[in-house]
C-alpha positions as CSV (number, residue, x, y, z in Angstrom):
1,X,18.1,168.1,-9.9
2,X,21.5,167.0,-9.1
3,X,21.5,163.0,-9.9
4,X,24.1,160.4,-8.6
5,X,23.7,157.1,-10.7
6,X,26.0,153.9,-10.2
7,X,26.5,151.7,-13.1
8,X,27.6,148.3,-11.5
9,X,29.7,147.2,-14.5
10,X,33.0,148.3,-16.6
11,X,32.4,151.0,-19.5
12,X,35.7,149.0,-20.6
13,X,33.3,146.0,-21.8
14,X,30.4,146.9,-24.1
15,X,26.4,145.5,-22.3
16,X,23.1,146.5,-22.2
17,X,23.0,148.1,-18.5
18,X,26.4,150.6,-19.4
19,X,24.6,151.4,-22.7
20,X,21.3,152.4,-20.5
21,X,23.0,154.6,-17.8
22,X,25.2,156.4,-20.5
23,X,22.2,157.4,-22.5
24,X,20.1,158.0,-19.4
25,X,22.7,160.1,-18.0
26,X,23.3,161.9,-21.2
27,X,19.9,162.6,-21.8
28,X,19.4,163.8,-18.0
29,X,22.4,166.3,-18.7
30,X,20.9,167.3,-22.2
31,X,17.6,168.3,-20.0
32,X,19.5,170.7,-18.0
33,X,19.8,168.0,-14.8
34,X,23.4,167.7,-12.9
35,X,24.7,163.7,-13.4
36,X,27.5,162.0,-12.1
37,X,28.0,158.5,-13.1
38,X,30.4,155.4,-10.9
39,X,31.1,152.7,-12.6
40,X,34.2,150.1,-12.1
41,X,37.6,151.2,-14.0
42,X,40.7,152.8,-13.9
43,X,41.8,156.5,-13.7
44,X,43.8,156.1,-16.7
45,X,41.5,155.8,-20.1
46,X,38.4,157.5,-18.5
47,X,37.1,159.8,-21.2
48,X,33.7,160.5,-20.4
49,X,33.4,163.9,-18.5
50,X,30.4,162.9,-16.2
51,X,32.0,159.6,-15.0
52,X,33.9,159.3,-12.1
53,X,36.0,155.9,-12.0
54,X,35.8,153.5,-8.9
55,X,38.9,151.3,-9.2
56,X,40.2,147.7,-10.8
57,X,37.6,145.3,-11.9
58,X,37.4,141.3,-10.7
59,X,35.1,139.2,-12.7
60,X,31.5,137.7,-11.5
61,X,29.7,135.0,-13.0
62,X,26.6,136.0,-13.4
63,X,23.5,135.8,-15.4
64,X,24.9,133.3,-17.8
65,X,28.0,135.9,-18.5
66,X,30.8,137.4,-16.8
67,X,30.1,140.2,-15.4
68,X,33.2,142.7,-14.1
69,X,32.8,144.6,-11.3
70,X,34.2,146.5,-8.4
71,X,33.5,145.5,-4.5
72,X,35.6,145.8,-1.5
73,X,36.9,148.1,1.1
74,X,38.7,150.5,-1.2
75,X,35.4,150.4,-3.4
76,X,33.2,151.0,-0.6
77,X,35.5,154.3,0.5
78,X,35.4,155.7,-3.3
79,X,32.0,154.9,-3.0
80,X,30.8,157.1,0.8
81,X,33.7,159.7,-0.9
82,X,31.6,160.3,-4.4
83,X,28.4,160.5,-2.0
84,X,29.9,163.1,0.3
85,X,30.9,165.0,-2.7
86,X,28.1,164.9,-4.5
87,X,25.0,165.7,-2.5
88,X,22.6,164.3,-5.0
89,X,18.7,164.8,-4.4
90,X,18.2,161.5,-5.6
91,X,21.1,158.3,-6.3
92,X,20.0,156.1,-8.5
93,X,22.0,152.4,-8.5
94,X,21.2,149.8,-11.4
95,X,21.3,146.3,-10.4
96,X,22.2,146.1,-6.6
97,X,21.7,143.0,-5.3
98,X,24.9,141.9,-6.9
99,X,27.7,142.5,-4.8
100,X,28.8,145.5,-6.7
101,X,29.3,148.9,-6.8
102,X,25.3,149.3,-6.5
103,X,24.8,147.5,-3.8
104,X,27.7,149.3,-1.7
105,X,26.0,152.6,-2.6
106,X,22.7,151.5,-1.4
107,X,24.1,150.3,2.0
108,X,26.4,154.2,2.2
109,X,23.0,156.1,1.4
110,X,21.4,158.8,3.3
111,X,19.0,160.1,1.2
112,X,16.3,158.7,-1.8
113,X,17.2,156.1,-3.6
114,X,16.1,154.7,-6.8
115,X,17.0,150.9,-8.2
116,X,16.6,149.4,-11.8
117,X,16.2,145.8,-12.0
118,X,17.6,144.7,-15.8
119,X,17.5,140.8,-15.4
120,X,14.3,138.3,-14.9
121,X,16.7,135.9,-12.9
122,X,15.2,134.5,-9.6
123,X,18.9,132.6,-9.0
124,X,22.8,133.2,-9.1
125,X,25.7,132.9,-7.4
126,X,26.0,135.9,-7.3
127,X,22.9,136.7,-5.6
128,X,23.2,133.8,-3.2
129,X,26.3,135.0,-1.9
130,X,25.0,138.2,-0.7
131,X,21.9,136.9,0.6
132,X,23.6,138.2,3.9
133,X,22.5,141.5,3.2
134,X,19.9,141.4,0.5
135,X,17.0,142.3,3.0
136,X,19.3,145.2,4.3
137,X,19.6,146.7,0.6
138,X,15.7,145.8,0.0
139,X,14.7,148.3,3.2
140,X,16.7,151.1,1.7
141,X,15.4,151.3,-2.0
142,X,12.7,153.8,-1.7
143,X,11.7,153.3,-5.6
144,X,12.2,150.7,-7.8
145,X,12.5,150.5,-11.3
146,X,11.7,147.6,-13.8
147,X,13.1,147.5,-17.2
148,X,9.9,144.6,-18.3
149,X,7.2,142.8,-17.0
150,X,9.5,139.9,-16.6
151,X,11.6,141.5,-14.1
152,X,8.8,143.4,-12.7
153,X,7.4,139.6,-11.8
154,X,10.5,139.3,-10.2
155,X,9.9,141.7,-7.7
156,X,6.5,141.2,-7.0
157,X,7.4,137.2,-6.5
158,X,10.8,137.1,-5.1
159,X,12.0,140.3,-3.5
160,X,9.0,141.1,-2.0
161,X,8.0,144.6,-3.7
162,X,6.5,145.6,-6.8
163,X,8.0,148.1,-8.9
164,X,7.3,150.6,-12.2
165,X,8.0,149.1,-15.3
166,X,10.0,151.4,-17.4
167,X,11.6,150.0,-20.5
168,X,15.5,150.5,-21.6
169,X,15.6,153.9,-23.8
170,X,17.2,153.7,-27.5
171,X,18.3,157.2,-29.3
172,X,15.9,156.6,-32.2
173,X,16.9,159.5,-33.8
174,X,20.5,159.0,-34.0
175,X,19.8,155.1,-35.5
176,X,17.5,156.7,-38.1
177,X,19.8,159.2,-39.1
178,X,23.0,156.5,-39.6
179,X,24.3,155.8,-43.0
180,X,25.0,152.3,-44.1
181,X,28.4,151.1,-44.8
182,X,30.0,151.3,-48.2
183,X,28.7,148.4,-50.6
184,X,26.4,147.2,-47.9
185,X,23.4,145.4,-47.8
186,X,24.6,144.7,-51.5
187,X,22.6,141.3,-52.8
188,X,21.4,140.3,-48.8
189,X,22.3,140.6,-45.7
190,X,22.0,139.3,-42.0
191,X,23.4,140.9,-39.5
192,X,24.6,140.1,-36.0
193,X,26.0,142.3,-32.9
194,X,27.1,140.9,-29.2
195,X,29.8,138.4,-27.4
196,X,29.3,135.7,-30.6
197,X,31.4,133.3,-28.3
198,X,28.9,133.4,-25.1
199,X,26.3,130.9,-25.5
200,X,23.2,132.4,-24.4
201,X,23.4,134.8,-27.3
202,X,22.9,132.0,-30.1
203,X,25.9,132.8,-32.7
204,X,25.8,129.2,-33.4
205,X,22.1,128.8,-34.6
206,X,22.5,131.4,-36.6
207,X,25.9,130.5,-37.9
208,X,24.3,127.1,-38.7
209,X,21.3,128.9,-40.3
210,X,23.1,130.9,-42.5
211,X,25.3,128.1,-44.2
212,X,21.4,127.1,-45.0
213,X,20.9,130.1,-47.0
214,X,24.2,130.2,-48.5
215,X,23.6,127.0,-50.6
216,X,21.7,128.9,-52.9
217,X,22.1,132.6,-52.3
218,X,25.7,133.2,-53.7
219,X,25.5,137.4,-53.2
220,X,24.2,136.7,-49.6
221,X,26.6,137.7,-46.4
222,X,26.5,137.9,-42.8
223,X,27.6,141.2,-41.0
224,X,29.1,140.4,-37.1
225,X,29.9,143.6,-34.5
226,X,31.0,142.6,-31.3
227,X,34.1,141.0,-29.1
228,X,35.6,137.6,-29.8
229,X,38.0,135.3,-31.4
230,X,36.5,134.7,-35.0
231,X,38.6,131.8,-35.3
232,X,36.9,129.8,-32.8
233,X,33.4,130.2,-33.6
234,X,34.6,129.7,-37.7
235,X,36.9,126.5,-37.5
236,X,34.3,124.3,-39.3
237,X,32.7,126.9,-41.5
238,X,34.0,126.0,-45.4
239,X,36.2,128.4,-46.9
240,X,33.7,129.5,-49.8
241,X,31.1,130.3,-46.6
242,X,33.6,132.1,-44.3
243,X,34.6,134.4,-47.0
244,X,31.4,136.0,-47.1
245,X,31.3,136.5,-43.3
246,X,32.6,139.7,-42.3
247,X,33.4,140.5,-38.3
248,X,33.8,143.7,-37.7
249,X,35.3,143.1,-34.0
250,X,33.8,145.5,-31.1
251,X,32.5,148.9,-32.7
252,X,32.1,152.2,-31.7
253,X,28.2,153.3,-30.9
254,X,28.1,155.6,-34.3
255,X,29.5,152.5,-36.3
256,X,26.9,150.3,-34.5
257,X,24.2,152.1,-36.0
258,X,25.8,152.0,-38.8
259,X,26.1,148.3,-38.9
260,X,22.3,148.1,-38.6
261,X,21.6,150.0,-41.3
262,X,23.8,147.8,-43.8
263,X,21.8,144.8,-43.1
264,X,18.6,143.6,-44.4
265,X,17.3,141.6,-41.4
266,X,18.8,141.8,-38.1
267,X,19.1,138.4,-36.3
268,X,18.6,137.9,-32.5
269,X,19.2,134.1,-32.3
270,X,19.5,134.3,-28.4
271,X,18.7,131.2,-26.0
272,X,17.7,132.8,-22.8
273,X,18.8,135.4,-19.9
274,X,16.9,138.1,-21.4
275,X,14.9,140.5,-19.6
276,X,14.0,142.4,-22.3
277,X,16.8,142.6,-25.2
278,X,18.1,146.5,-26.2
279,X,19.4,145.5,-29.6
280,X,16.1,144.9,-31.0
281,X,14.5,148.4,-30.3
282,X,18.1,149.5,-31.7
283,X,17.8,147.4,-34.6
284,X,14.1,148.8,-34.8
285,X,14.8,152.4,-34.7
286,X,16.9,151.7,-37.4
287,X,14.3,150.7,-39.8
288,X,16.0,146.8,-39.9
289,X,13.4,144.4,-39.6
290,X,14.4,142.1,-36.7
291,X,14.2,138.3,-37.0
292,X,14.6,136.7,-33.1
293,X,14.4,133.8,-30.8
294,X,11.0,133.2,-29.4
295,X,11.9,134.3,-26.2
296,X,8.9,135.9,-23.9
297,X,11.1,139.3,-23.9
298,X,11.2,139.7,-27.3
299,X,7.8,138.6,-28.2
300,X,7.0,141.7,-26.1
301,X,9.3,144.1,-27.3
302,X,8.1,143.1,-30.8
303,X,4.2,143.0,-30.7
304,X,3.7,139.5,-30.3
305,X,5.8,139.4,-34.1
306,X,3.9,142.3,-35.1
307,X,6.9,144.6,-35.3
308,X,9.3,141.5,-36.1
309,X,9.6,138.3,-36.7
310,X,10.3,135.0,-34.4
311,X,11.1,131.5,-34.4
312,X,11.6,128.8,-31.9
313,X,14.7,129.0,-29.9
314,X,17.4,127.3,-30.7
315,X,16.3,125.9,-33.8
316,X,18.6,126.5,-36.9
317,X,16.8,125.3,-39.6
318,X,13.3,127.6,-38.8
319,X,15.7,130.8,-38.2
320,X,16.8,130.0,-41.9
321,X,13.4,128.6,-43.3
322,X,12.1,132.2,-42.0
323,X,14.9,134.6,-43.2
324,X,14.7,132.8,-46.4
325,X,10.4,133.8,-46.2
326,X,11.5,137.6,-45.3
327,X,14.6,137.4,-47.5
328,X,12.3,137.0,-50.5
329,X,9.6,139.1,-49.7
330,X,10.5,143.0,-49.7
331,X,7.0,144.0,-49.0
332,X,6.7,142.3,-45.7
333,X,9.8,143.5,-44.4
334,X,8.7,146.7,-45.2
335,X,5.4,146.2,-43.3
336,X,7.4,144.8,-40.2
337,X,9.7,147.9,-40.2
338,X,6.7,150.5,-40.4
339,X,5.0,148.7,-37.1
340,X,8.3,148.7,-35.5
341,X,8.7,152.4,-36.2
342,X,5.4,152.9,-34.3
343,X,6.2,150.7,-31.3
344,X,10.0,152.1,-30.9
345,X,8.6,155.3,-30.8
346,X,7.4,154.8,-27.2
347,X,11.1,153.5,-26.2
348,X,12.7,157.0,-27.3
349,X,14.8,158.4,-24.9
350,X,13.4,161.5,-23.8
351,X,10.3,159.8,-23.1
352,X,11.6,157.3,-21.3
353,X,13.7,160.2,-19.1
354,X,10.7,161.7,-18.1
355,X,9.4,158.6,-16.7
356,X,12.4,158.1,-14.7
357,X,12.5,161.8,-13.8
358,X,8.4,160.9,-12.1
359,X,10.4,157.9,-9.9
360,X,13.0,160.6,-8.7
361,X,10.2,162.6,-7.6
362,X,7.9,160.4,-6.2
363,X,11.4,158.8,-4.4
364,X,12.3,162.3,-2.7
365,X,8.5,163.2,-1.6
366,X,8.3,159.9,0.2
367,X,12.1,160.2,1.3
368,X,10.9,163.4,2.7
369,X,8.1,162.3,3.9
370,X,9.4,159.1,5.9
371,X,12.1,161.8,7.8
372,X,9.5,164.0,8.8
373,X,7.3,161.0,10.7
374,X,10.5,159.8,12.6
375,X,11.0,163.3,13.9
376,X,9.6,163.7,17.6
């Protein structure tokens, strides 16, 4: 099957939705399918093989982040060109009611096409500026995709459709298989990955929570992987605490696995914006018991706190009151990472593909179908 999928954001800045299309698309090629990938960027720096770059980036606000993406004229000509050239059976777009690289591929398209919704939002700017053409990109999605039951709800409630839900994938083998780092976890430790200086993901709480612990747990340190100025999230942290943080800056995807193998809990201290939260069923595949905010996408990717553990979001001093409880209790953690080894299993990438693979199908039957009744 030859497959055309458009990432709407910049492989130049690590998220959840360029980590899903990359290992989609990989796993599509490894199962003998043909896949070209758009996404927003440059000529220059574009290593990846199956993706084809669409230009400069401008920034977005948009579900509580800034998004960068690429939309306008010369965009939309990159966009008709890489669908002439192409001739996919099937073009897949992720997120397209954003004005975006998606949604321009939607509105070029003559053939099937498949969307995946990520986000549970019901509101942005983002959206509300192309409400001009929302219906328009609605009527030509033949399938649509939902990464959870929250942004399944979405559709059903807001846009008018329903959708199948089909979770984000995770390479569980490759997680499993990672080695710690040197000297890691060592007497305790939490770890942290994503944009520590964007508020919705928590850093703070957890930052708070952590000089908790510290008080009495002198071997105990906290392991960060992701984008940001350490110095502005640290400024009030003691000398004798920020010592035993360690930021490892952005990180490559093998030294992300890594990083969650070195840790004894993993720590998902997020406030809200979630659909459905791709670090845990990383973090999960790794063997690392997960400790996370009480958010509704998490409680479901966990098992209700069967396959890890939760506590109220935003609230510092029951994150450290329950890493202190797991902390201390090998056994449990244990019993956490073995139900979380069952429940990731499901999330494995060439079991999700398939799934995806049945909407590609299903897409170009009723694509077929839909051009045979308008002929006289």
């Amino acid at each position: 099957m030859r497959i055309g999928i458009v990432c709407p954001y910049s492989f130049d800045v690590p998220g959840g939705v360029q980590n899903h299309v990359r290992d989609l698309a990989e796993t599509l090629i490894s199962l003998g399918h043909h896949v070209s990938v758009l996404a927003p960027g440059d000529d220059e720096g574009m290593t990846v093989p199956y993706v084809v770059p669409a230009g400069r980036t401008v920034p977005v606000p948009y579900n509580g982040s800034v998004a960068r993406v690429s939309f306008g004229l010369i965009s939309a000509t990159r966009v008709r060109r890489w669908l002439a050239a192409g001739q996919f059976d099937v073009l897949h777009v992720h997120e397209p009611l954003i004005p975006s690289l998606s949604m321009l591929a939607v509105l070029s398209a003559r053939g099937p096409v498949v969307a995946t919704f990520h986000t549970a939002m019901t509101r942005s700017r983002a959206l509300a500026a192309a409400q001009g053409v929302l219906q328009l990109v609605l009527e030509r999605i033949t399938g649509r995709i939902a990464v959870s039951e929250l942004a399944r709800k979405v559709q059903v409630e807001h846009l008018g459709g329903s959708a199948w839900e089909i979770p984000n994938g995770v390479q569980v083998a490759k997680y499993r298989a990672a080695q710690p780092f040197d000297g890691w976890p060592g007497d305790g430790a939490l770890g942290f990955l994503g944009r520590f200086t964007e508020p919705r993901k928590g850093f703070p709480y957890l930052l708070s929570a952590f000089r908790i612990l510290a008080r009495d747990r002198p071997g105990l340190r906290l392991l960060v992987a992701g984008p940001g100025d350490a110095d502005e999230v640290l400024e009030d942290v003691p000398a004798d605490v920020r010592e035993r943080i360690v930021f490892l800056g952005k990180v490559s995807e093998d030294d992300k696995a890594r990083m969650l193998r070195s840790v004894d809990l993993y720590v998902a201290p997020n406030t809200g914006g979630e659909s459905f939260g791709m670090i845990l069923t990383e973090a999960m595949s790794a063997g690392t018991p997960v400790l996370a905010s009480d958010l509704d996408a998490f409680r479901r990717v966990l098992d209700g706190g069967a396959a890890g553990a939760l506590f109220p979001v935003g609230d510092a001093a029951a994150l450290a009151a329950t890493a202190a409880e797991l902390l201390d209790d090998p056994q449990r953690r244990a019993r956490i990472a073995a139900r979380a080894a069952e429940v990731v299993a499901a999330y494995d990438w060439p079991v999700v593909a398939e799934r995806v693979l049945e909407v590609y199908s299903t897409a170009i039957e009723v694509a077929g179908a839909t051009v045979q009744e308008s002929v006289p």
